[in-house]
N, C-alpha and C positions, 0 to 999 in steps of 0.2 A: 504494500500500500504506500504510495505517496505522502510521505510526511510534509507537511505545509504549516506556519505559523500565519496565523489569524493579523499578525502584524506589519503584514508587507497591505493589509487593505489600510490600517490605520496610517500607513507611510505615504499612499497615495492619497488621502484625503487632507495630511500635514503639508503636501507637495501641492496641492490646487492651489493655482492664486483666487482669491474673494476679494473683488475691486472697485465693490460698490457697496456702501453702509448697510447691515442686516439687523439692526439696533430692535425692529419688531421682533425680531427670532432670537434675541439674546437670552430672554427669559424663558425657562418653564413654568411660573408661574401663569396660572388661567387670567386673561386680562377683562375685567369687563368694561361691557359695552351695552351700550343699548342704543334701540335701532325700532324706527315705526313707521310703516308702511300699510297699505290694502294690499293683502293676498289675491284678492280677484281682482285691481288692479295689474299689479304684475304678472300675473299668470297671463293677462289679456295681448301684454305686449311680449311676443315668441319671436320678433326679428332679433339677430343679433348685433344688429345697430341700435336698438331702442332702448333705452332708459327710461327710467322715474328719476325724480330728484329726492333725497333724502339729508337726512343729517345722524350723521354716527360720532355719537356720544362715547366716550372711554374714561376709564378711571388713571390717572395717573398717580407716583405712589406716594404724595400726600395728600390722597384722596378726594382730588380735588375732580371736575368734571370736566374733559375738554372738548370741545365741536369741533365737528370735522365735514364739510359739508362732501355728499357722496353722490354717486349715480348708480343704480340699481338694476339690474335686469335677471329674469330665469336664465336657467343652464342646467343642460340633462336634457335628453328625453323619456326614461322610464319613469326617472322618482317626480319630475314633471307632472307625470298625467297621473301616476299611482300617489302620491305623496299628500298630505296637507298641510302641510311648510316644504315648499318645490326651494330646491338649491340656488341660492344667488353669486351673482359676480358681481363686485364691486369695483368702479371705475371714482379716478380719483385725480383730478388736476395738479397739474405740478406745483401751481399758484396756491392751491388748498395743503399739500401735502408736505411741502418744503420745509422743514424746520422742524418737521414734529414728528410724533414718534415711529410715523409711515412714510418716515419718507425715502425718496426713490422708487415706492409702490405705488406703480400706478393702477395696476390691475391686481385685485387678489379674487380668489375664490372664497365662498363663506359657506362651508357644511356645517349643517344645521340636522336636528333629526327629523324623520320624516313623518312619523305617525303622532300620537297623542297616547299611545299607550305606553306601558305603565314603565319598560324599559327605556324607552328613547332615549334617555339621555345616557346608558349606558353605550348603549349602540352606538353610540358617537363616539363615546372614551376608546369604545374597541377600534372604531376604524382608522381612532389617532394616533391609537396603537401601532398597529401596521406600518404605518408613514415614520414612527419610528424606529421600528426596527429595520424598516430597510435601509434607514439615516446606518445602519450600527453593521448590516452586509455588503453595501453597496459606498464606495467613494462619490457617487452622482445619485442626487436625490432630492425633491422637491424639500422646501421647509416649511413647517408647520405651528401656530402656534392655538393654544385656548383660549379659550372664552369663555366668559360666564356672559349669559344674553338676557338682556331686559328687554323683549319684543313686544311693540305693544301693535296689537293688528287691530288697524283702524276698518270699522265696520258704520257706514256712514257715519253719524253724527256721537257714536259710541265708539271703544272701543276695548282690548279682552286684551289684557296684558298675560306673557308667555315667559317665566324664565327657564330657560333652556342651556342645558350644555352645546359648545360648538367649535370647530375651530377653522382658521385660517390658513389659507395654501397661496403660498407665493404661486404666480405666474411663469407660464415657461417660459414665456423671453426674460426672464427676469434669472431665472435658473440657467440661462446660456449664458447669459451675460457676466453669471457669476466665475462659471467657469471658463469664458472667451471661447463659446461654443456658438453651434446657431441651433436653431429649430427647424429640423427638416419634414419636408412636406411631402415628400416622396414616397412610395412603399421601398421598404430596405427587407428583402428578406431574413429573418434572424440568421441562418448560416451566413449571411453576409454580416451581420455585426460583428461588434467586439466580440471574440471567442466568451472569456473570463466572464465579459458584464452581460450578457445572452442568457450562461447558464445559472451564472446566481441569480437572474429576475426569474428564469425558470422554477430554479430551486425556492427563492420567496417565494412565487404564487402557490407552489404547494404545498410551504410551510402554512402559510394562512387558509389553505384548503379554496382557493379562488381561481375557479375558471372563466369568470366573467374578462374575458381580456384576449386580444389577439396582436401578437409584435408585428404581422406583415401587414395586418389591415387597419395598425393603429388605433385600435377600438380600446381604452382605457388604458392606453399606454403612447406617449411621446416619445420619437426617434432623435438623440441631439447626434448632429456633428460633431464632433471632439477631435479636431484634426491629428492621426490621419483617421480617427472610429468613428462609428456608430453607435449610441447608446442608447439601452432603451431607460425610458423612465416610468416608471407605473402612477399610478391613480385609480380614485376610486374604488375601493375595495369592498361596499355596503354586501351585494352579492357574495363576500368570501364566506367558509363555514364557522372561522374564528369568531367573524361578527354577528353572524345567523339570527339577520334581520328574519320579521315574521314575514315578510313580501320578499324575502329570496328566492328565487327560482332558480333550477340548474339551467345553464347555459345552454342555447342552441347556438353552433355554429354554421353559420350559413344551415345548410340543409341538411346537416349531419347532428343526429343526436348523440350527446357524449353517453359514455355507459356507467351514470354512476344514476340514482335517483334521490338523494338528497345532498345538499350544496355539505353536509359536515363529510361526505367519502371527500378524501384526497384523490387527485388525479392527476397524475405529471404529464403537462406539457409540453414540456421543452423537446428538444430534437437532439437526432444521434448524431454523436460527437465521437472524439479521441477517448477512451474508457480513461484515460491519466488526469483530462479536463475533469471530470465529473466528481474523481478520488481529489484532485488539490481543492474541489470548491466544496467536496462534503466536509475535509478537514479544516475549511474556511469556519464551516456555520457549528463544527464540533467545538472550536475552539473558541466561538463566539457566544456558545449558549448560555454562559454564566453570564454576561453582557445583555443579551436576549432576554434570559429572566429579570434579569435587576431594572429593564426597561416596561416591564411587565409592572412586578412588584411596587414600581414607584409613582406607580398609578392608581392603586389600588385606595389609598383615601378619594380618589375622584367618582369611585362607582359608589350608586346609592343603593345598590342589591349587592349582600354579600356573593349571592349563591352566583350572579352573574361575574365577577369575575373567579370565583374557584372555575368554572367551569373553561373560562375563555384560559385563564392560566392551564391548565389540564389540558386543554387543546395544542397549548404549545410545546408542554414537555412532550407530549404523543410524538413529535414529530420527532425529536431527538430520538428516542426510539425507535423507530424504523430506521435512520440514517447511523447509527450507532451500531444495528446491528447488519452484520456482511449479508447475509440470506434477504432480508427485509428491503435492502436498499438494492440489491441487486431483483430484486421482485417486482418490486413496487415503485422502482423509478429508472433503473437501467434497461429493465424490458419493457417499458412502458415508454420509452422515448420515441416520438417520433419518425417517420421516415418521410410525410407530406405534411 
């Protein structure tokens, strides 16, 4: 077996230059914010040029409240039309932004949860999960940070105030930029990607049990240039079995049904490679799994049902398991690699 230390990734992430202020992502601390809008307003407007006007309230950390005047639109199409808080992106002037604690953000994403039931807000902590630990496998990775949300959805001349767990994802041009990459528009087939960063987004999607994704057709996953690679970048992860929203569904792909029938079976996507690839990047994520838990662990004051994180924690160690042992990971993810 290929012996590999887990620190030649932390060496590549020491070695990226970051050349533009991340002062939002500095903290893990949940920031809040509050935010008031019509739901059935924005739902109404589906162009991706159309905005609402808002104002995003935040707390700074002598508790003071600061305005930030915002533009608001949906984004998604499933949790769109299935959801009762639909996903927003937040557009944000440089004139509004300069100076304070978003700045150089011009565009961010704002995941919210999607139902009214009684999880939501854990379903959130998990998916922010996910964005974390692949911060902890991967050198290229969106940043992320929390929120506590004071929503108040205005319903004409009333309105129904929502506090809500959420958090914020930087923008991919914002993610090239950091790493003096671009954002490609192209389909790149993953055997054409980066070897290394191909198979670890393989090996995260089925650490977190997520089939919702595809690297060639760019479906919940961003290609960057990284002169001379390819990388992929994931998102979205509500679909995985880690998070096992109640409105998850297993994935169709184009017109092939996957063979598993509920989103908690794992299913390894990724594609056949060098069998040496596959041994240096399980020794990647063996080495990384006390980092993995401790990314877990330090979230666990954020969920407000015990029993939901034992469980999402129990999901992770599972996978250590399988990859741990020779028979399991040669089963379950060496014969299970792709050939289209």
């Amino acid at each position: 077996m290929l012996v590999f230390s887990f620190t030649m990734v932390a060496q590549e992430k020491t070695q990226t230059a970051e050349t533009i202020s991340q002062d939002l992502f500095a903290s893990t601390e949940p920031l809040p914010i509050k935010l008031e809008y019509s739901i059935r307003e924005i739902k109404k407007e589906t162009d991706d040029s159309t905005y609402i006007n808002s104002i995003l309230k935040y707390g700074d950390q002598d508790g003071n409240w600061l305005e930030l005047p915002v533009e608001l639109r949906v984004r998604g199409n499933y949790r769109l039309k299935n959801c009762y808080f639909p996903p927003v992106k937040l557009k944000i002037r440089k004139s509004n932004y300069k100076g304070t604690l978003f700045d150089t953000q011009k565009r961010l994403k704002l995941v919210t949860p999607c139902l009214t039931e009684r999880d939501r807000n854990d379903n959130v902590i998990k998916e922010y999960l996910a964005y974390k630990i692949f911060e902890v496998v991967s050198p290229y990775y969106f940043k992320t940070r929390l929120v506590d949300i004071e929503f108040n959805e205005l319903r004409g001349s009333k309105g129904k105030v929502h506090l809500m767990k959420g958090f914020l994802i930087e923008d991919d041009k914002h993610v090239a930029k950091r790493y003096e990459g671009k954002i490609y528009k192209r389909r790149v087939h993953p055997l054409q990607q980066d070897d290394l960063a191909s198979v670890r987004h393989a090996m995260f999607q089925y650490l977190i049990g997520n089939t919702d994704y595809s690297q060639y057709d760019m479906h919940n996953v961003k290609v960057m240039f990284h002169e001379p690679d390819f990388i992929p970048l994931p998102y979205d992860f509500d679909m995985a079995g880690f998070v096992n929203c109640s409105y998850a569904v297993v994935s169709q792909i184009g017109t092939k049904k996957l063979p598993i029938t509920s989103v908690r079976q794992r299913l390894y996507r990724g594609f056949k490679r060098n069998p040496a690839l596959f041994q240096q990047v399980r020794q990647e994520f063996l080495s990384s799994q006390s980092e993995i838990m401790a990314q877990v662990d330090a979230c666990k004051g954020q969920f407000e049902l015990e029993r939901e994180f034992e469980v999402a924690r129990d999901y992770i160690f599972d996978f250590f398991k399988v990859i741990a042992d020779d028979d399991k990971f040669q089963s379950q993810i060496l014969k299970k690699a792709r050939t289209q």
